[in-house]
C-alpha positions in Angstrom: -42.4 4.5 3.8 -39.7 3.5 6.3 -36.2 4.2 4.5 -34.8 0.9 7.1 -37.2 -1.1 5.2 -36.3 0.1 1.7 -32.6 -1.1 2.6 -33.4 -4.5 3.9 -33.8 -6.0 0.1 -30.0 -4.1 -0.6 -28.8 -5.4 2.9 -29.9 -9.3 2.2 -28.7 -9.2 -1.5 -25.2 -7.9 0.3 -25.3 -10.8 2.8 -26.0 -13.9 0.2 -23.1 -12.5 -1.7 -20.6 -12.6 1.1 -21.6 -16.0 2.3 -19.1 -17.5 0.2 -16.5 -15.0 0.3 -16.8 -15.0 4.3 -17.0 -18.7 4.4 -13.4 -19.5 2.2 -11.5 -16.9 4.6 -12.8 -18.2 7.8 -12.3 -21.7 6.1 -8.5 -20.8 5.1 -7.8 -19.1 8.7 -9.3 -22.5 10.3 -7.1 -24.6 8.3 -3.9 -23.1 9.2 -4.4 -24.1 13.0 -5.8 -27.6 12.8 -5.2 -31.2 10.7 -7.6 -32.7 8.6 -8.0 -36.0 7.3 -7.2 -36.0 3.6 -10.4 -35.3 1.3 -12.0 -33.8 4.4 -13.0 -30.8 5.1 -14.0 -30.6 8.4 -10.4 -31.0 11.0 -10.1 -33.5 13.3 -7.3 -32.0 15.7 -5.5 -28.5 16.5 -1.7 -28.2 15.3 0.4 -24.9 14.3 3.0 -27.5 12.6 2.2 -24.8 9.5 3.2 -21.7 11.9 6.5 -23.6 12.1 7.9 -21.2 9.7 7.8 -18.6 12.2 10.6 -20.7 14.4 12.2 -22.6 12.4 15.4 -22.1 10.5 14.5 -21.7 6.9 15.2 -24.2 3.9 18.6 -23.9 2.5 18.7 -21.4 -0.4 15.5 -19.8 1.3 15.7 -16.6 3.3 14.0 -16.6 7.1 10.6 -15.2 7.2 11.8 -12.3 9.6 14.2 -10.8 7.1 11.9 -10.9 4.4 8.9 -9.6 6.6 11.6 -6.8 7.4 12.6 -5.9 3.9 9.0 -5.5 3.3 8.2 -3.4 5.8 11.3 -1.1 4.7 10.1 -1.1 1.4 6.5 0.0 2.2 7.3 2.6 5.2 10.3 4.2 3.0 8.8 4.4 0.1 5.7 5.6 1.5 7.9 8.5 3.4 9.6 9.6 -0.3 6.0 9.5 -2.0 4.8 11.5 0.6 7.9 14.4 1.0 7.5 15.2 -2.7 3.5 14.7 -2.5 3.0 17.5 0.2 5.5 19.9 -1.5 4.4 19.2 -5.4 1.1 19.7 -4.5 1.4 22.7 -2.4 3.5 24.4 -5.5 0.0 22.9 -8.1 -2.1 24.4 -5.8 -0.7 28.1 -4.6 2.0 29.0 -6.7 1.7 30.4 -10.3 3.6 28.2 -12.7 3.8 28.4 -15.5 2.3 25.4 -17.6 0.3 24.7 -14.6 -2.6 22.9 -16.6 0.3 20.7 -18.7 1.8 19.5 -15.2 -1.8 18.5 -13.7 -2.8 16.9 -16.6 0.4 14.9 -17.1 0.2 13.5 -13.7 -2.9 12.1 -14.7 -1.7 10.6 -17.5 1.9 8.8 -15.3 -1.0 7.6 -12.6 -2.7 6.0 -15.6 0.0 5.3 -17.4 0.5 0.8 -16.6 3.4 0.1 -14.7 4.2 -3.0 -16.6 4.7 -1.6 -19.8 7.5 0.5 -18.2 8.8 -2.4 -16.6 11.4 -3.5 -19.4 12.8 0.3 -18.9 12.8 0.6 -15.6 14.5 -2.7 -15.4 17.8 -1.5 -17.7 18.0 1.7 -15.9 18.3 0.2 -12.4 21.6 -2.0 -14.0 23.0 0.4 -15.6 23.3 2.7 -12.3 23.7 -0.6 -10.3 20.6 -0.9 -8.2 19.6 -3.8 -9.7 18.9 -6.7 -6.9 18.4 -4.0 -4.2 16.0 -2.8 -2.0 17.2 0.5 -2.7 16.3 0.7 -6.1 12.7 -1.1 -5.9 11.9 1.6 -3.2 13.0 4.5 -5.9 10.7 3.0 -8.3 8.1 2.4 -6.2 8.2 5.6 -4.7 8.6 7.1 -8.3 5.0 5.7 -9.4 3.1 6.4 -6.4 4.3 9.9 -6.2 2.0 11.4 -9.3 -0.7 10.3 -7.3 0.0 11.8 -4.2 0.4 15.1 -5.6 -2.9 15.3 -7.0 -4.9 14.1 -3.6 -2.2 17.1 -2.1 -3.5 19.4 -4.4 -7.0 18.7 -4.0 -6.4 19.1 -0.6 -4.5 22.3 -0.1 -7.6 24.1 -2.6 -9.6 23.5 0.2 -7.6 25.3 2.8 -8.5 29.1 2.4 -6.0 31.6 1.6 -6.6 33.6 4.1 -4.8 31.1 6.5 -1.9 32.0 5.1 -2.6 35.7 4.2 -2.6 36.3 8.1 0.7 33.9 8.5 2.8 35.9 6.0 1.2 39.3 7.1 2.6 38.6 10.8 6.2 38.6 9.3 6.2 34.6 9.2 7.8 32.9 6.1 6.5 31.2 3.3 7.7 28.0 4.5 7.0 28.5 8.3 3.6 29.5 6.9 3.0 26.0 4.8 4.5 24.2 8.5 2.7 25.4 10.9 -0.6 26.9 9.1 -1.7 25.1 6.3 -0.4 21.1 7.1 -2.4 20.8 10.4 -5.5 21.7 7.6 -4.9 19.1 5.7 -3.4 16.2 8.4 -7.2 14.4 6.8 -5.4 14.0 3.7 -2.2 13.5 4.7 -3.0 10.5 6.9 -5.0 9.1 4.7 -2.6 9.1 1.7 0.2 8.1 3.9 -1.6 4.5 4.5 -2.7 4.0 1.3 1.1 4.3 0.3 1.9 2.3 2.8 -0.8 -0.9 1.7 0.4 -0.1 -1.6 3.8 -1.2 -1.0 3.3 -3.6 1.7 1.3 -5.8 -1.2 3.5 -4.9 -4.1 4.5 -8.0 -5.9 5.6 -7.1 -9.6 8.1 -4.7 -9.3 10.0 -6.6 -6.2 9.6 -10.0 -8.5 11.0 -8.7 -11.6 13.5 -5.5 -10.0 15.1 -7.7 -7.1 14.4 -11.1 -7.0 17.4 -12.5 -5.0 16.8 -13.5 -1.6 18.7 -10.3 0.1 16.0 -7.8 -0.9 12.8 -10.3 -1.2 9.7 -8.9 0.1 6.6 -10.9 1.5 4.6 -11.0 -1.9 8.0 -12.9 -3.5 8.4 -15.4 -0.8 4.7 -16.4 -1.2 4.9 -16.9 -4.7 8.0 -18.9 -4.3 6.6 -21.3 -1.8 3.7 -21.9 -4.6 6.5 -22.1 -7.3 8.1 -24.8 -5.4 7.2 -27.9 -7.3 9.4 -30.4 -5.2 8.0 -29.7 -1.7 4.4 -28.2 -2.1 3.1 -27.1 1.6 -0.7 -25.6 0.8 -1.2 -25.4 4.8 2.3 -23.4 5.2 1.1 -21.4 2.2 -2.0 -20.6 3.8 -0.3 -20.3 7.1 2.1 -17.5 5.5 -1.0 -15.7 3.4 -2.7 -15.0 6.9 0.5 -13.8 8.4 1.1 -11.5 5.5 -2.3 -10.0 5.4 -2.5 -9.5 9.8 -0.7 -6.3 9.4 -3.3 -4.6 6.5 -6.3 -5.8 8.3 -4.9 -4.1 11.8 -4.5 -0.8 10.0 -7.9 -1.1 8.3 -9.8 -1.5 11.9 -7.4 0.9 13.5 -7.4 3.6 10.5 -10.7 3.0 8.7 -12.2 6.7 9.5 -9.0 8.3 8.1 -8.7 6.3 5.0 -12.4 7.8 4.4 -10.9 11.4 4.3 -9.1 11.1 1.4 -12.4 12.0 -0.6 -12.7 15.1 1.8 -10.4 17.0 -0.8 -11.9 19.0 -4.2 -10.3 20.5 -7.0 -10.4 24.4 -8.4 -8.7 23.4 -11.4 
């Protein structure tokens, strides 16, 4: 029997589903670029009065959309840079070197991957005052770089086992270091991974809410996720079309990097484990 016909039942079932979840974002985009008449839902005229946020000076008390959309993008691209510097090494050491309490090591970054971020929150929290990066961007980036680095490590590790050792046999046989030999032999081996962990980091922290909310919520170090809840929270002057408006400017820059890096966010399965 025809394998293509087996799938059409799967494909259809897939299609029913979406219908609705297809239909509210196309729905949401529409809405941000034209006016409707109120309990209507089809528009009757275009307007980008709720892109006016992109223009306009911002309400007092309330930081401009550009600084924020900066801070976020520091926050994502430096922590992702931190996570990913300790990820390569860490999990070059796990995978080649003999240390000792190896197994503990692997099997405790399990357990910090696992381990919810919330219930550390309260911790985390008093540590940041008492070495004064509370409010900054500085310190939400150590934290956030902190958590996603047991992660990263493992995906390295998983990684680097899959590069043979004979690579590097032939490297440090030449005369070539240990480190030139982990540069310039084994990385370009596992660039796959490296990409591919490097943008989840990066969507990680580009949507990070929680720790930006509760670590630094003044308006010097707010990140995207905290100004949209804020225009939500804000009781007095409710905009749902500017919050909409926002929600699609916040998510252009994740849905560019999924079409433009969809193949390499595939590889990150292209790693195994030796144990």
């Amino acid at each position: 029997m025809n394998t293509n016909f087996k799938s059409w039942p799967i494909l259809l079932a897939l299609g029913l589903t979406s219908v609705p979840l297809v239909t509210m974002y196309a729905y949401m985009i529409i809405d941000t670029v034209t006016v409707s008449p109120p309990g209507s839902f089809i528009p009757n005229g275009i307007s980008f009065g709720s892109w006016s946020f992109l223009w306009e000076a911002p309400a007092p008390g309330r930081p401009s959309i550009w600084s924020v959309t900066l801070n976020t993008f520091i926050f994502a691209c430096v922590s992702t840079l931190m996570a990913l510097s300790v990820s390569l090494t860490g999990g070059y050491a796990l995978s080649r070197l003999h240390l000792p309490f190896r197994g503990f090591f692997l099997g405790g970054l399990i357990v910090l991957h696992a381990f919810p971020t919330i219930t550390l929150i309260i911790a985390i929290f008093l540590i940041l005052q008492m070495v004064g990066l509370y409010d900054t961007l500085a310190g939400v980036i150590l934290v956030k770089a902190a958590l996603e680095i047991p992660f990263g490590v493992w995906i390295m590790k998983g990684f680097y086992d899959t590069v043979p050792w004979e690579i590097e046999m032939a490297g440090l046989t030449d005369g070539a270091t240990r480190f030139t030999v982990w540069r310039k032999l084994v990385l370009p081996q596992v660039q796959p991974g490296i990409t591919a962990l490097g943008i989840f980091a990066f969507l990680s922290g580009w949507s990070e809410f929680i720790l930006p909310q509760v670590l630094a919520p003044g308006a010097d170090a707010q990140v995207l996720g905290v100004y949209l809840q804020s225009l939500i929270s804000d009781d007095t002057s409710m905009d749902f079309a500017k919050f909409k408006s926002v929600g699609v400017f916040y998510a252009i820059p994740v849905i560019l990097i999924y079409i433009l890096f969809n193949k390499h966010l595939m590889n990150i399965y292209g790693g195994g484990t030796k144990g």
